[in-house]
N, C-alpha and C positions, 0 to 999 in steps of 0.2 A: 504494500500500500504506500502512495506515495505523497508525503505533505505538502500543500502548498500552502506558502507563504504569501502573505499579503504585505504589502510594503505600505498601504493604509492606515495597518494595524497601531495605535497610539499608545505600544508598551513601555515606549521607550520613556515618556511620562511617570508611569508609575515605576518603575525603574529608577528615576531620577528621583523621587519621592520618598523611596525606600532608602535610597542611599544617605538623602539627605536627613533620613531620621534613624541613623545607625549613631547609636549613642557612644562615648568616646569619657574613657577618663583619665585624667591628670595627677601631676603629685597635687594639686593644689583647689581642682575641679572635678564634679561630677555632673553626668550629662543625664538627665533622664526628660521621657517624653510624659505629658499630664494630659489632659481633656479639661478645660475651662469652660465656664457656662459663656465666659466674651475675654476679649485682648484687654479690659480695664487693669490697668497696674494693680489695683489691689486684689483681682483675680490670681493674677499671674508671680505678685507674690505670698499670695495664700499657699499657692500650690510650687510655686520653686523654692520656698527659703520654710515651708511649713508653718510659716506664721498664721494665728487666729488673728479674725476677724478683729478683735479688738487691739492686740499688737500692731497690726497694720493701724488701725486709723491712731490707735496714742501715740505712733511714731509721723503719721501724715503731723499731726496739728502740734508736737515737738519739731517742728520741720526738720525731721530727721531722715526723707526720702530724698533722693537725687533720681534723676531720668536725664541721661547723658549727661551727665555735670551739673546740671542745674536744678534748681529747687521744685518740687514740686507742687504745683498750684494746685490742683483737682484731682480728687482719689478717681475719678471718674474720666482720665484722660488714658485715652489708647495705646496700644504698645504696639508699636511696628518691628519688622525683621531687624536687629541688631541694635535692637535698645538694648542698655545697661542701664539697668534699674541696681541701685548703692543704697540700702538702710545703715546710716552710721550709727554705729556699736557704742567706742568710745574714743577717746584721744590717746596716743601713743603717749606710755609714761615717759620715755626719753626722749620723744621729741614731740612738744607739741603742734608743730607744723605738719605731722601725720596723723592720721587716724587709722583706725579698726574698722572694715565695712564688711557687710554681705553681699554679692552680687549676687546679681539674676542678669543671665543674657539671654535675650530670646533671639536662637538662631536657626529656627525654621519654624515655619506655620506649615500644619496638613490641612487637609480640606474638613470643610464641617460635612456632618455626615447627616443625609437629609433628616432621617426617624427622628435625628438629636437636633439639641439648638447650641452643641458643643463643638468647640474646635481642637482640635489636634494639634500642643505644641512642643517642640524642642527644646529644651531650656539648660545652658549650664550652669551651675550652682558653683559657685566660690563663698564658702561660709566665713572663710575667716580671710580677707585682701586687706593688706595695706598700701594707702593712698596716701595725697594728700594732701592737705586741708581745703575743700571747696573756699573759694576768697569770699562769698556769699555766708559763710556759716559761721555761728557769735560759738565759740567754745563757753559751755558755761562754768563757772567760775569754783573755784573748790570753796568749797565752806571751812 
Protein backbone atom coordinates (compact mmCIF):
# COMPACT_ATOMS: atom_id res chain seq x y z
CA UNK A 1 0.00 0.00 0.00
CA UNK A 2 1.21 3.18 -0.87
CA UNK A 3 1.10 6.70 1.08
CA UNK A 4 0.45 9.68 -0.35
CA UNK A 5 1.56 12.75 0.89
CA UNK A 6 -0.09 15.86 0.73
CA UNK A 7 2.04 19.00 0.74
CA UNK A 8 -1.22 20.99 2.00
CA UNK A 9 -1.01 19.17 5.00
CA UNK A 10 -0.60 22.20 7.96
CA UNK A 11 1.75 19.66 10.26
CA UNK A 12 4.21 21.59 10.09
CA UNK A 13 2.32 24.10 12.52
CA UNK A 14 1.72 21.88 15.04
CA UNK A 15 5.19 20.64 14.95
CA UNK A 16 6.34 24.14 15.53
CA UNK A 17 3.81 24.37 18.42
CA UNK A 18 5.19 21.24 20.04
CA UNK A 19 8.49 22.38 19.95
CA UNK A 20 7.94 25.60 21.13
CA UNK A 21 6.25 24.10 24.26
CA UNK A 22 9.06 21.57 25.16
CA UNK A 23 9.88 22.60 28.60
CA UNK A 24 13.61 23.30 29.37
CA UNK A 25 15.54 23.65 32.78
CA UNK A 26 18.31 25.65 34.03
CA UNK A 27 20.67 25.85 37.01
CA UNK A 28 18.63 28.95 37.98
CA UNK A 29 15.17 28.37 35.85
CA UNK A 30 12.32 26.06 35.55
CA UNK A 31 10.05 25.96 32.53
CA UNK A 32 6.70 24.59 32.86
CA UNK A 33 3.43 24.98 30.69
CA UNK A 34 -0.11 26.03 32.84
CA UNK A 35 -3.63 26.69 31.39
CA UNK A 36 -4.87 30.40 32.51
CA UNK A 37 -8.49 31.35 32.45
CA UNK A 38 -6.78 34.96 30.35
CA UNK A 39 -2.97 36.48 29.80
CA UNK A 40 -3.92 39.08 32.94
CA UNK A 41 -0.59 39.34 35.00
CA UNK A 42 -2.02 38.22 37.84
CA UNK A 43 -3.24 35.12 36.15
CA UNK A 44 -0.09 34.21 34.88
CA UNK A 45 1.46 34.95 38.04
CA UNK A 46 -0.86 32.81 40.09
CA UNK A 47 0.16 30.17 38.13
CA UNK A 48 4.09 30.70 37.21
CA UNK A 49 5.44 31.94 40.61
CA UNK A 50 2.34 29.96 42.65
CA UNK A 51 1.26 32.84 44.25
CA UNK A 52 -2.47 33.29 45.89
CA UNK A 53 -4.60 35.42 44.84
CA UNK A 54 -4.13 37.70 47.75
CA UNK A 55 -0.17 37.67 47.58
CA UNK A 56 -0.49 38.92 44.13
CA UNK A 57 -2.80 41.97 44.78
CA UNK A 58 -0.63 42.84 48.41
CA UNK A 59 2.22 42.90 46.34
CA UNK A 60 0.36 44.86 43.07
CA UNK A 61 -0.64 47.82 45.61
CA UNK A 62 3.06 47.52 47.60
CA UNK A 63 4.10 48.22 44.15
CA UNK A 64 6.06 45.46 44.28
CA UNK A 65 5.36 44.13 40.59
CA UNK A 66 7.42 45.19 37.49
CA UNK A 67 6.31 44.16 33.76
CA UNK A 68 9.50 44.65 31.61
CA UNK A 69 11.10 47.19 34.09
CA UNK A 70 8.43 49.13 34.90
CA UNK A 71 5.85 49.42 37.41
CA UNK A 72 2.92 48.09 37.32
CA UNK A 73 -0.38 50.19 37.00
CA UNK A 74 -3.30 47.51 36.43
CA UNK A 75 -3.57 43.86 37.85
CA UNK A 76 -5.73 43.71 34.90
CA UNK A 77 -3.19 44.60 32.05
CA UNK A 78 -2.14 41.73 29.43
CA UNK A 79 0.84 39.79 29.02
CA UNK A 80 2.34 39.28 25.78
CA UNK A 81 5.07 36.78 24.38
CA UNK A 82 8.23 37.77 26.26
CA UNK A 83 7.07 39.63 29.01
CA UNK A 84 9.07 39.60 32.36
CA UNK A 85 6.93 39.92 34.94
CA UNK A 86 9.63 40.65 38.58
CA UNK A 87 7.73 40.57 42.18
CA UNK A 88 10.53 42.05 44.23
CA UNK A 89 11.28 39.91 47.27
CA UNK A 90 13.73 42.03 49.17
CA UNK A 91 16.97 44.39 48.84
CA UNK A 92 20.30 42.60 48.66
CA UNK A 93 21.99 42.92 52.20
CA UNK A 94 25.31 43.80 50.69
CA UNK A 95 24.21 45.82 48.38
CA UNK A 96 21.43 47.98 48.37
CA UNK A 97 21.58 48.81 44.72
CA UNK A 98 20.21 45.16 44.06
CA UNK A 99 17.57 43.32 44.99
CA UNK A 100 15.86 39.64 45.21
CA UNK A 101 13.08 39.11 42.57
CA UNK A 102 10.92 36.25 41.05
CA UNK A 103 10.56 36.16 37.43
CA UNK A 104 7.83 34.81 35.30
CA UNK A 105 8.62 34.96 31.45
CA UNK A 106 6.19 34.20 29.34
CA UNK A 107 7.71 32.41 26.35
CA UNK A 108 5.12 30.80 24.28
CA UNK A 109 1.23 31.06 24.19
CA UNK A 110 -0.64 27.76 22.64
CA UNK A 111 -3.83 28.12 21.22
CA UNK A 112 -7.13 28.38 23.51
CA UNK A 113 -8.93 25.24 23.20
CA UNK A 114 -12.56 25.80 21.89
CA UNK A 115 -14.69 23.60 24.98
CA UNK A 116 -12.37 25.90 27.29
CA UNK A 117 -12.02 29.65 27.74
CA UNK A 118 -8.26 28.74 28.74
CA UNK A 119 -5.15 29.33 27.16
CA UNK A 120 -2.13 27.24 27.00
CA UNK A 121 1.19 28.85 28.31
CA UNK A 122 4.92 28.53 28.43
CA UNK A 123 6.20 30.07 31.32
CA UNK A 124 9.84 30.05 32.85
CA UNK A 125 10.03 30.45 36.56
CA UNK A 126 13.32 32.16 38.14
CA UNK A 127 12.31 32.15 41.89
CA UNK A 128 15.15 33.60 43.22
CA UNK A 129 17.08 36.56 40.23
CA UNK A 130 19.18 39.07 41.21
CA UNK A 131 18.72 42.42 39.67
CA UNK A 132 19.00 45.78 40.11
CA UNK A 133 17.34 48.32 41.74
CA UNK A 134 14.39 49.56 39.34
CA UNK A 135 15.35 53.70 39.49
CA UNK A 136 11.29 53.96 39.98
CA UNK A 137 11.24 51.81 43.33
CA UNK A 138 11.54 53.82 47.19
CA UNK A 139 13.47 50.87 49.10
CA UNK A 140 11.79 51.09 52.24
CA UNK A 141 13.53 52.14 55.08
CA UNK A 142 14.67 49.68 58.08
CA UNK A 143 13.11 50.57 61.29
Amino acid sequence: MQHIVNDDDDDTEDEDEDEDMKLETGSDFRELKARVPSLRIDAILKSGLNMSRNKVESAFYDSRIRINGKKLLKKSQQCHMGDEIDVIKIVARDNPNNLYVSRVVVVALGDTAEDEEKVTVKLRRYPNLLVECYKDYKVPQQE
